[in-house]
C-alpha positions in Angstrom: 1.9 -7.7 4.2 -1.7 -9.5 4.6 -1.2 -8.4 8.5 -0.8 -5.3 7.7 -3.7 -5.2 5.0 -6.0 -6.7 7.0 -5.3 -4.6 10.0 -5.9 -1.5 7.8 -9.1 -3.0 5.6 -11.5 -0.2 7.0 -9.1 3.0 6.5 -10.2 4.5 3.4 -8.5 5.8 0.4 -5.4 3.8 0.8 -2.4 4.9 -1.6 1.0 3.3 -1.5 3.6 5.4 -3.2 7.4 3.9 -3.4 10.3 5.4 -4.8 14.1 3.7 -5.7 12.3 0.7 -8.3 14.2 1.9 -11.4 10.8 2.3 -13.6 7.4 4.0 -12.6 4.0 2.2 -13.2 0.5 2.5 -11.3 -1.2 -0.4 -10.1 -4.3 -1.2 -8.5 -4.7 -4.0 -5.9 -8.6 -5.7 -6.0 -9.1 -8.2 -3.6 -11.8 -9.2 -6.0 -8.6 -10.8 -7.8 -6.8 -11.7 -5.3 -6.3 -15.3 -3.1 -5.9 -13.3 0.1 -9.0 -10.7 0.2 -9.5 -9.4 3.9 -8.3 -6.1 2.7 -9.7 -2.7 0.8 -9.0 -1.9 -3.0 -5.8 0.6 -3.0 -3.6 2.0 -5.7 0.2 2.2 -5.6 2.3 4.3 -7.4 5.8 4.0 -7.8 8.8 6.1 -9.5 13.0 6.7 -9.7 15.4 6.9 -8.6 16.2 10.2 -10.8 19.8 9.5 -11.7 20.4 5.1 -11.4 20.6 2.6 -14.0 17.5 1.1 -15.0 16.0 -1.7 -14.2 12.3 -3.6 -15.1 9.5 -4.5 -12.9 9.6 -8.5 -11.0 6.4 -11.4 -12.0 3.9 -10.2 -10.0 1.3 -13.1 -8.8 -2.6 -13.2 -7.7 -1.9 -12.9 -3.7 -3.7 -9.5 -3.7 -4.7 -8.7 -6.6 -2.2 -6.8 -8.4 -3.9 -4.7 -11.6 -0.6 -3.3 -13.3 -2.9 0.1 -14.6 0.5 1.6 -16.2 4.5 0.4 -16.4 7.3 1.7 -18.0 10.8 0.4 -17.8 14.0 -0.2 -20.3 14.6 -3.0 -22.6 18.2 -3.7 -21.2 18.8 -4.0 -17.6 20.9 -1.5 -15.7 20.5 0.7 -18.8 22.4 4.2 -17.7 20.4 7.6 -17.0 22.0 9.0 -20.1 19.7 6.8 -21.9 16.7 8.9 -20.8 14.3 6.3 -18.9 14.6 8.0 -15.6 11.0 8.7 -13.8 9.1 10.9 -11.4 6.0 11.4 -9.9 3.9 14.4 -9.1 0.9 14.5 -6.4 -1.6 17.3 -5.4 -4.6 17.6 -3.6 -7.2 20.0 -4.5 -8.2 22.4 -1.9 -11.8 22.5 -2.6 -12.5 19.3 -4.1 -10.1 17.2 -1.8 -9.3 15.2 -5.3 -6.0 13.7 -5.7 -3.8 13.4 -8.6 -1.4 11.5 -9.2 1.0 12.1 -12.8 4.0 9.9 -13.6 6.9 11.4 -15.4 9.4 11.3 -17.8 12.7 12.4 -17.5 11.8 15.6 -19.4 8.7 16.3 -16.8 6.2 15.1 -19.7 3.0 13.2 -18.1 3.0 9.7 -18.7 0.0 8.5 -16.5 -2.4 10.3 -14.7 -5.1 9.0 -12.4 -7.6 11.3 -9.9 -8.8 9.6 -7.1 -12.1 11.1 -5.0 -12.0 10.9 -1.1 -13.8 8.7 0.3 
């Protein structure tokens, strides 16, 4: 991963977005924080599966910088989707602006986080 950061540290507006981690949360990665720093700030967004048990988020540690911005998860492990915690996201760009927003969801399409990024 720091290969990969590293080899991309002058590519603006960086946004990581994974799917399948059985919660949704936002973070923010500041080499600032972080005991590896040859890379640019980025955000990561992650949601879902739609229709999978539930499961929490892993310790995260200081190698890059890991800001957790938003998380949420079940109480239980492996709770099932009946239960309701099952999460989407939703991005779009705008035309004129070239903003991007990025909206976490709720089983039930209700926002749960949102955060617009400028370009670069």
């Amino acid at each position: 991963m720091a290969r990969l950061l590293r080899s991309i540290r002058d590519v603006k507006n960086v946004v990581w977005f994974t799917a399948d981690t059985h919660y949704t949360a936002a973070h923010f990665y500041n080499p600032a924080k972080a005991r590896f720093t040859e890379f640019s700030p980025f955000w990561e967004f992650m949601s879902g599966p739609l229709h999978a048990g539930t499961f929490g988020p892993s310790q995260t540690d200081d190698t890059f910088g890991i800001e957790v911005v938003y998380q949420k998860h079940c109480t239980l492990p492996n709770m099932a989707p009946s239960e309701g915690l099952q999460f989407f996201g939703d991005v779009r760009i705008d035309a004129k602006t070239r903003e991007m927003s990025v909206v976490l969801r709720d089983l039930t399409g209700a926002a749960l986080f949102t955060k617009t990024l400028d370009p670069a």
